[in-house]
C-alpha positions as a Markdown table, in Angstrom:
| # | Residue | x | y | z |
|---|---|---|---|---|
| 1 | Unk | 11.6 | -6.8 | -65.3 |
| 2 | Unk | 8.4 | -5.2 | -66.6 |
| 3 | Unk | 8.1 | -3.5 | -69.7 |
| 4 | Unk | 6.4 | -0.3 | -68.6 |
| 5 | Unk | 8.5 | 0.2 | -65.3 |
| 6 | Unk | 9.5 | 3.8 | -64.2 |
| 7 | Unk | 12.0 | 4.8 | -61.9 |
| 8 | Unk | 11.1 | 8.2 | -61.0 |
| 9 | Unk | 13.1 | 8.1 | -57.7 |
| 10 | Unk | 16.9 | 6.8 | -56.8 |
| 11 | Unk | 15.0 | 4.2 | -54.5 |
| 12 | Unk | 13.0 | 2.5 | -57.3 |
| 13 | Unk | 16.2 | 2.1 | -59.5 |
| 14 | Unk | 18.2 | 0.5 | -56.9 |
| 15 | Unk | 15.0 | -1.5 | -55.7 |
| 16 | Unk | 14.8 | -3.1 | -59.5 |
| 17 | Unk | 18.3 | -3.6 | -59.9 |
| 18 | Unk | 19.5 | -5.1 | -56.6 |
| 19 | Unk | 16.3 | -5.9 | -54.6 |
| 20 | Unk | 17.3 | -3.6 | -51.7 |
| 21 | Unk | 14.6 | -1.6 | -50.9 |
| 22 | Unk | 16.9 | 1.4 | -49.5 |
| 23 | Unk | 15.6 | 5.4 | -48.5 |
| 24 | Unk | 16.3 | 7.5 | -51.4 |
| 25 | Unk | 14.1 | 9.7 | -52.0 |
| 26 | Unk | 16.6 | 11.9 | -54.7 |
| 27 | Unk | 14.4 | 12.6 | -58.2 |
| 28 | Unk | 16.1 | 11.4 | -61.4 |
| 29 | Unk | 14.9 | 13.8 | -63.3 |
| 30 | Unk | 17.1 | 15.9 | -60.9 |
| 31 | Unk | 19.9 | 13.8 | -60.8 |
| 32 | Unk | 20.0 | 13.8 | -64.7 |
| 33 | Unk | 19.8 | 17.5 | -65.0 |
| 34 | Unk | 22.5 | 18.1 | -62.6 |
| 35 | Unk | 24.9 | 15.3 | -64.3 |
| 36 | Unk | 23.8 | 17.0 | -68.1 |
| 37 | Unk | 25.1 | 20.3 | -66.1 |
| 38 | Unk | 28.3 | 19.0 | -65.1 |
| 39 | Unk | 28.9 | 17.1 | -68.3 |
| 40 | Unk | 28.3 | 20.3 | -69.9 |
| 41 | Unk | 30.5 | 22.2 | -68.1 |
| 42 | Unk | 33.3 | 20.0 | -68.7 |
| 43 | Unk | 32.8 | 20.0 | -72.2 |
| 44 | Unk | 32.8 | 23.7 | -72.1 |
| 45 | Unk | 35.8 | 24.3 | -70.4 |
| 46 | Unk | 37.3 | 21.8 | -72.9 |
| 47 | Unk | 36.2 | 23.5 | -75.5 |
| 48 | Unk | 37.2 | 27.0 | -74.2 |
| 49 | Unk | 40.6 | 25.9 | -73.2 |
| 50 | Unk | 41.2 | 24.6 | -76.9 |
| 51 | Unk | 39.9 | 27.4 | -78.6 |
| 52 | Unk | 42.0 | 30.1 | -76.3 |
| 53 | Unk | 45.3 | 28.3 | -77.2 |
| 54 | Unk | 44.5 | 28.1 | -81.0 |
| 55 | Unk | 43.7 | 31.6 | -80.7 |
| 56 | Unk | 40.2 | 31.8 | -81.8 |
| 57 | Unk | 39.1 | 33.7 | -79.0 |
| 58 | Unk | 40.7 | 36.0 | -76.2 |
| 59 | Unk | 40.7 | 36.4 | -72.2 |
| 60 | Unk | 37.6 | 36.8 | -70.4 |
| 61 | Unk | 36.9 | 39.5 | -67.9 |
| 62 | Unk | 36.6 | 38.5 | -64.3 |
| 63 | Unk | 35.1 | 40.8 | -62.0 |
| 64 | Unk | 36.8 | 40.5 | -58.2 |
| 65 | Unk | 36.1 | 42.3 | -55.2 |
| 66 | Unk | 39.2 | 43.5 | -53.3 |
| 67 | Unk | 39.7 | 43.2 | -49.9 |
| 68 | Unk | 38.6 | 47.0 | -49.6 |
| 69 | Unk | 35.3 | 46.3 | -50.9 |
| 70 | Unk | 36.3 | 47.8 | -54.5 |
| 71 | Unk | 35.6 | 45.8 | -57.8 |
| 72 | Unk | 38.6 | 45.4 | -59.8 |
| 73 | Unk | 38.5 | 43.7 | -63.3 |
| 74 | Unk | 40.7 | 40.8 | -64.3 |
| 75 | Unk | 41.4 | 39.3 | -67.6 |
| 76 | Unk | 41.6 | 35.6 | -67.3 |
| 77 | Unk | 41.8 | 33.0 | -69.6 |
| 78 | Unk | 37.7 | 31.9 | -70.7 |
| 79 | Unk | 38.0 | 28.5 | -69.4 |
| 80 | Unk | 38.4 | 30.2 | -65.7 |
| 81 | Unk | 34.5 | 31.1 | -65.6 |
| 82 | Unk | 33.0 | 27.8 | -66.7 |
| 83 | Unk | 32.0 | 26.7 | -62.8 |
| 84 | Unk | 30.4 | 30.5 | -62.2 |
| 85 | Unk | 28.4 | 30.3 | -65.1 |
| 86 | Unk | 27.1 | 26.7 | -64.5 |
| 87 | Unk | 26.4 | 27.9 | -61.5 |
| 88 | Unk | 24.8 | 30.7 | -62.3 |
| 89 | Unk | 22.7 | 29.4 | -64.6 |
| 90 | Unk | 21.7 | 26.0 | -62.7 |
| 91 | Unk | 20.4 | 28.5 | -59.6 |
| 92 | Unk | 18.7 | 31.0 | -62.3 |
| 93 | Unk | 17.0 | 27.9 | -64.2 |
| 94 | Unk | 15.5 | 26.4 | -61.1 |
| 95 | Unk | 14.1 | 29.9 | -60.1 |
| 96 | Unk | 12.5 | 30.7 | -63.7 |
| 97 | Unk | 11.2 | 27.0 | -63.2 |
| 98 | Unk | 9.8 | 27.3 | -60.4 |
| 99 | Unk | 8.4 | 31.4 | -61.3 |
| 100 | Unk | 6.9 | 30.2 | -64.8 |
| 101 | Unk | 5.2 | 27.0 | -62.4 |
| 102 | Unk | 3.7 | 29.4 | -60.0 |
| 103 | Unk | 2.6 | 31.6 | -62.9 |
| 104 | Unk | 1.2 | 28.9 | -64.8 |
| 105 | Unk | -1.2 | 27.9 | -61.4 |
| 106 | Unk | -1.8 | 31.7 | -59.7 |
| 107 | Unk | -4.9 | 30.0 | -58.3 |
| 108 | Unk | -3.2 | 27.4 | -56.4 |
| 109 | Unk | -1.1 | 30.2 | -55.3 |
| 110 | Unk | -3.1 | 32.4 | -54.3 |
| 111 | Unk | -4.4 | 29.9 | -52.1 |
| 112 | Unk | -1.5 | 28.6 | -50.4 |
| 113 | Unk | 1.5 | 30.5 | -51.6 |
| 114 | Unk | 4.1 | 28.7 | -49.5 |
| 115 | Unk | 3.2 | 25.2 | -50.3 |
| 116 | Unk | 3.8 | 26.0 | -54.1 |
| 117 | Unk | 7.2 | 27.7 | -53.7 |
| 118 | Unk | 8.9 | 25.3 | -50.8 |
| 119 | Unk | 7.5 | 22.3 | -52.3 |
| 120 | Unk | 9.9 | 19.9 | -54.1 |
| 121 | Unk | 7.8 | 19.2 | -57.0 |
| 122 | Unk | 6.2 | 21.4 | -59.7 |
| 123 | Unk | 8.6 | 23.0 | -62.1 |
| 124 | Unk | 8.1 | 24.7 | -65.7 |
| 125 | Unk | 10.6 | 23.3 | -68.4 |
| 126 | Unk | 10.1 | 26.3 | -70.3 |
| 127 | Unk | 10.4 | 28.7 | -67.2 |
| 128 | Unk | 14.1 | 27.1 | -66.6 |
| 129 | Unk | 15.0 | 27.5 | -70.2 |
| 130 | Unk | 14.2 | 30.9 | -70.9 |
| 131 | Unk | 15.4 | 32.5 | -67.7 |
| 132 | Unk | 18.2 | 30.3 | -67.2 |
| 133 | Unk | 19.4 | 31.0 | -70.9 |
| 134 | Unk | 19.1 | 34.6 | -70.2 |
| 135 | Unk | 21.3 | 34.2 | -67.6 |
| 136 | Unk | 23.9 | 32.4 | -69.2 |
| 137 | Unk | 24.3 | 35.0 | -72.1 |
């Protein structure tokens, strides 16, 4: 194998390791994010669910909407709201990513404005970090 290889797609990985040259056009860069997410997550509720049964920290507050279109709030235990705030701030990072991206190149923008925002490269670190972390507090 070469020394300065990259594998910036699923397809070159699997290409290198088994010879198969196979369609997969999914990012690693992506694919590492997303597993970093999940590992994450896991570790959180982990964490979260040890720390409620010590006693260290109390119930969360869920907000629900009833069946009547009414909000009720919900105490449940902190662990419950690991998968909506993943979520929440996955979706929210790749948005700021994206925003700070577009703000970063307004002239490319102003050119051709959907190009930049349906295209599925061209993403700010920064933007994902700041508005995803804004999110997540």
């Amino acid at each position: 194998m070469k020394e300065d290889m990259s594998f910036p797609y699923l397809s070159d990985v699997v290409l290198a390791l088994t010879g198969l040259n196979l369609p997969l056009p999914l990012p690693m860069f992506g694919l590492f994010v997303g597993l970093a997410a999940i590992a994450a997550a896991i570790f959180l509720q982990q964490e979260l669910r040890r720390l409620y049964k010590t006693g260290h920290i109390g119930e969360a507050t869920l907000h629900i909407k009833g069946a009547d279109g009414l909000t009720a709030a919900s105490r449940v235990p902190p662990q419950n709201i690991v998968a909506d705030l993943t979520m929440t701030v996955v979706l929210v990072g790749i948005v700021g990513a994206r925003l700070f991206h577009i703000l970063e190149n307004l002239d490319q923008f102003i050119a051709d404005p959907w190009s930049m925002i349906f295209t599925l490269s061209g993403l700010s670190i920064f933007g994902g970090l700041i508005l995803g972390s804004l999110a997540g507090i």
